[in-house]
C-alpha positions as CSV (number, residue, x, y, z in Angstrom):
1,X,103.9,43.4,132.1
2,X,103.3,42.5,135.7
3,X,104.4,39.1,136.6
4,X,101.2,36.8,136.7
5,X,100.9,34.5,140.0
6,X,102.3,31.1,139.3
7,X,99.4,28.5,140.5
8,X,99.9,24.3,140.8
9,X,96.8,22.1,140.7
10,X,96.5,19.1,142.6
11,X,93.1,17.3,142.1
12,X,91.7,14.0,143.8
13,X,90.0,12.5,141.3
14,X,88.1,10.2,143.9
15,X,86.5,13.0,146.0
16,X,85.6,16.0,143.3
17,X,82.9,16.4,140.2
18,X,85.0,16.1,137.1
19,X,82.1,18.2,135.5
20,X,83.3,21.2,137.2
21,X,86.9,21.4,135.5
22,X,85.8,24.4,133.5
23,X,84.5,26.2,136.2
24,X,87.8,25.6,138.5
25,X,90.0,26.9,135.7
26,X,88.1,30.1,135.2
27,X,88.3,30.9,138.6
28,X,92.2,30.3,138.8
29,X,92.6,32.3,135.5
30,X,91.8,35.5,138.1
31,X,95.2,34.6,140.2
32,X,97.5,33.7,137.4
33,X,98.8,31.1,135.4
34,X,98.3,27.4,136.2
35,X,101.9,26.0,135.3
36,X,101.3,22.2,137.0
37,X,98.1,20.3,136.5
38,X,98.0,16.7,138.4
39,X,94.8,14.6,138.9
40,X,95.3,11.5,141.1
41,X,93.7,8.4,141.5
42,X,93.5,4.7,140.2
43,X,92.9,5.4,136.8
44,X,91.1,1.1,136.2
45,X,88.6,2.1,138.7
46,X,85.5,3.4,136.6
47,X,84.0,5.7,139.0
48,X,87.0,8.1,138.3
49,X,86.4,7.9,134.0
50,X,85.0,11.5,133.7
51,X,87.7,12.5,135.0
52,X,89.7,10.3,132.5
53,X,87.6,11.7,129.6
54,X,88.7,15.2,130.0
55,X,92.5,14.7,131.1
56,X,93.9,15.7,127.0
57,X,91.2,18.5,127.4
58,X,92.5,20.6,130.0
59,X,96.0,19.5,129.8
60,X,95.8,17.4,132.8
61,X,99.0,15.4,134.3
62,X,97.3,11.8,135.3
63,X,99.0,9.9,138.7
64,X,98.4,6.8,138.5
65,X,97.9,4.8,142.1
66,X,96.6,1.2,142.6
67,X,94.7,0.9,145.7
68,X,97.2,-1.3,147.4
69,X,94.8,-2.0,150.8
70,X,91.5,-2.0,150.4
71,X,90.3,1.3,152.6
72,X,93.2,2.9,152.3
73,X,93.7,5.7,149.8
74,X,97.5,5.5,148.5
75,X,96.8,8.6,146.0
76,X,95.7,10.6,148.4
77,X,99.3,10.0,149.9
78,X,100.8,10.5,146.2
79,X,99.0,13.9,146.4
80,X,100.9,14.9,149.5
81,X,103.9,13.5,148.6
82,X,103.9,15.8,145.4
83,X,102.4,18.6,146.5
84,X,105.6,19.1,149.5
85,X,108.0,18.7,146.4
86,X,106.5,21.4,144.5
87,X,106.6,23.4,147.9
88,X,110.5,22.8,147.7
89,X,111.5,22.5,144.4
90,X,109.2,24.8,142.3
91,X,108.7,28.2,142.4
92,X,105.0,28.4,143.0
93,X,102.9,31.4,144.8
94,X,99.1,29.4,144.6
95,X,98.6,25.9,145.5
96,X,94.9,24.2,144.2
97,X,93.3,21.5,145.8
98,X,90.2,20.4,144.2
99,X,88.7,17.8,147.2
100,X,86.3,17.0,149.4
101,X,88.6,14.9,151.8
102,X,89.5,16.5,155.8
103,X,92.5,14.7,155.4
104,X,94.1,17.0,153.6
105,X,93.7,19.8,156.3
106,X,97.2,19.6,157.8
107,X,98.7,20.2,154.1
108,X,96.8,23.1,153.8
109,X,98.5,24.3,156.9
110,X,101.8,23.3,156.0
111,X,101.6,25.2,152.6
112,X,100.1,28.5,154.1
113,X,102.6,28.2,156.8
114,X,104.9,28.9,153.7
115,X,103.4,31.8,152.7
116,X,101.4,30.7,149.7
117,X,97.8,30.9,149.2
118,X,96.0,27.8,149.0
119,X,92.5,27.8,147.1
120,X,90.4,25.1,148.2
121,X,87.5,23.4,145.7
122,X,85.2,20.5,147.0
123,X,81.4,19.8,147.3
124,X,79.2,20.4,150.3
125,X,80.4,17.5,152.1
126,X,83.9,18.3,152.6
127,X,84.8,18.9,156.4
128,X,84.4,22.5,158.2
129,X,88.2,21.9,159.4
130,X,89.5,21.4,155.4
131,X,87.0,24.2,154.3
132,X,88.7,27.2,157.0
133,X,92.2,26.1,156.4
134,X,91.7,27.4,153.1
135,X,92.5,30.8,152.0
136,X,89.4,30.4,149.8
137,X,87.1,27.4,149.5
138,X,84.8,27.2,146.9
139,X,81.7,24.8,147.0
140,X,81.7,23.2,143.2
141,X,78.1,21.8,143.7
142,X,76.6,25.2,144.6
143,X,79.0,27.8,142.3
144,X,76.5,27.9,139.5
145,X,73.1,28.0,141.8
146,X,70.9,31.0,141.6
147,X,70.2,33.1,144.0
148,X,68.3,31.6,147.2
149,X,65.0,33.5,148.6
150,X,65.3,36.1,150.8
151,X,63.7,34.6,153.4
152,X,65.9,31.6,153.1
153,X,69.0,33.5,153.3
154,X,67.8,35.8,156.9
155,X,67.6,32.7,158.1
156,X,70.6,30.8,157.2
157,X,72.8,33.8,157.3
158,X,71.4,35.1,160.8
159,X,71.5,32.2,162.6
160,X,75.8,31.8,161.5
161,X,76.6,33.8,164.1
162,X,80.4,33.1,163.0
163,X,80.0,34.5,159.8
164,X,78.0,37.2,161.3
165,X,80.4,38.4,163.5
166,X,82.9,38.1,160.3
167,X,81.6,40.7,158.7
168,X,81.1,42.7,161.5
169,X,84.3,42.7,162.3
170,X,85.2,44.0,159.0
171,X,83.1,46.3,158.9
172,X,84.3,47.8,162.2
173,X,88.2,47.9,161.1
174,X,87.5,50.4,158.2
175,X,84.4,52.2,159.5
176,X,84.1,55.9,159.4
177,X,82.9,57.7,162.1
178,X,79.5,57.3,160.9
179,X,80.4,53.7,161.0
180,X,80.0,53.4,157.1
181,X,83.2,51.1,155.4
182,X,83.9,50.9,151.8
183,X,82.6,47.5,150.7
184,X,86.3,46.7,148.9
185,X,88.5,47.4,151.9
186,X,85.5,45.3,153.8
187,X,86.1,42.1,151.2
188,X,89.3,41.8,151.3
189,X,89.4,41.8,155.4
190,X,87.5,39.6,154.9
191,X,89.6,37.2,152.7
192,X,92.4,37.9,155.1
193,X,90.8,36.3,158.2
194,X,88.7,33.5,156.3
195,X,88.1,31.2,153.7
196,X,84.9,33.1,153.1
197,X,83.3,33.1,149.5
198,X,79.8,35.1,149.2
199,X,79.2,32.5,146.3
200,X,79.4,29.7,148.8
201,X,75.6,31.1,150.0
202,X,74.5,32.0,146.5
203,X,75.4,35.8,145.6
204,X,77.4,36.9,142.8
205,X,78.8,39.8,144.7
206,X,79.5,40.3,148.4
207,X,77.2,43.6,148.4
208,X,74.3,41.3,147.2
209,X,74.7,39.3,150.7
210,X,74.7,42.6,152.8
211,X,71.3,43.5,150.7
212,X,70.0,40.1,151.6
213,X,69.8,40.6,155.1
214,X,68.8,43.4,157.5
215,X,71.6,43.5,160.3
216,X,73.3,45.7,157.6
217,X,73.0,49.0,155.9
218,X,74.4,49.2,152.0
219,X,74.3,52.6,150.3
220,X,75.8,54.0,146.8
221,X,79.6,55.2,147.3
222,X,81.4,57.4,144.7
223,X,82.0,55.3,141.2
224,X,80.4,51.9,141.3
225,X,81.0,51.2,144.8
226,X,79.2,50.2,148.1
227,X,79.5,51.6,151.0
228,X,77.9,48.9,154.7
229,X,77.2,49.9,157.9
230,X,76.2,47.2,160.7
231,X,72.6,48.5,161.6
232,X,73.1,48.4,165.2
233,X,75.0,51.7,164.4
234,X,72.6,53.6,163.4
């Protein structure tokens, strides 16, 4: 049996939807097996109680921290502390940070730094900075939203001129000499250089975001598959 990715789970209760546990566990299920589950926060304060409500539920290790100065977060410091622990003295390949908070961008770093993929989950509000630094960010408050209208998406899409040249990019390094790529060896490029998440902008699959917009080709490959071409190349 191949060996199965071991994942920990640090959440900040303060700064993430505790209706979205569900959804966050599914997604980690794809990597592996989530072996530590901590949520921190200070657990009298009652704007953190749905998280409280589903703690037994998912199996969730509560960190209690009393907010010693007002303004200054000490469980977001508890987090840290815990999460460079793990790094040290557990053998972990996946670290999870459910949060919306930039100050957690130079962990992210830190962890990467020692080689282990760090899958970021937070709401449309968390910081650019937090959001790259992630081998994967997921927006929580957008992961279940249908599909937005074409128009809507030329525009948003076209006018990210980062993301476009993203996918140009991969595009490029696996291109025939037709300048068609396989859509799978184009994805994961893709995950490679960025934090990028097609459900972030409302597809289900990545070849539903080429469809979208008209600076790419898409055509049927062999099997299921998809093959992209930028349109310039034609």
């Amino acid at each position: 049996m191949e060996d199965k990715q071991r994942i920990a789970l640090f959440i900040d209760a303060d700064n993430a939807p505790a209706s979205k546990m569900e959804l966050i566990l599914s997604e980690l299920a794809k990597y592996g097996v989530v072996n530590i589950r901590r949520a921190y926060g200070n657990w009298k304060n009652p704007v953190i109680r749905p998280w409280e409500e589903i703690l037994h539920e998912f199996a969730i290790q509560p960190i209690q921290q009393f907010d010693l100065t007002k303004g200054k977060n000490a469980a977001d410091i508890a987090l840290v502390i815990d999460v460079m622990d793990v790094l040290y003295t557990k053998n972990v390949d996946v670290v999870c940070l459910v949060s919306s908070d930039c100050d957690f961008t130079p962990l992210v770093t830190r962890a990467l730094s020692d080689g282990k993929v760090v899958l970021g989950f937070g709401e449309r509000k968390a910081p650019m900075p937090f959001v790259n630094a992630c081998s994967k960010f997921l927006y929580l408050d957008e992961a279940e939203s249908t599909t937005p209208k074409k128009n809507e998406v030329k525009k948003s899409i076209k006018s990210d001129s980062r993301l476009i040249n993203l996918l140009r990019q991969a595009i490029e390094a696996h291109a025939d000499e037709n300048g068609w790529a396989t859509l799978g060896p184009v994805g994961s490029h893709i995950s490679n250089q960025a934090s990028f998440d097609q459900r972030n902008y409302g597809f289900v699959k990545l070849s539903d975001l080429f469809k979208a917009i008209d600076l790419f080709e898409t055509k049927k490959a062999a099997g299921n598959g998809y093959k992209v071409r930028d349109a310039r190349k034609k």
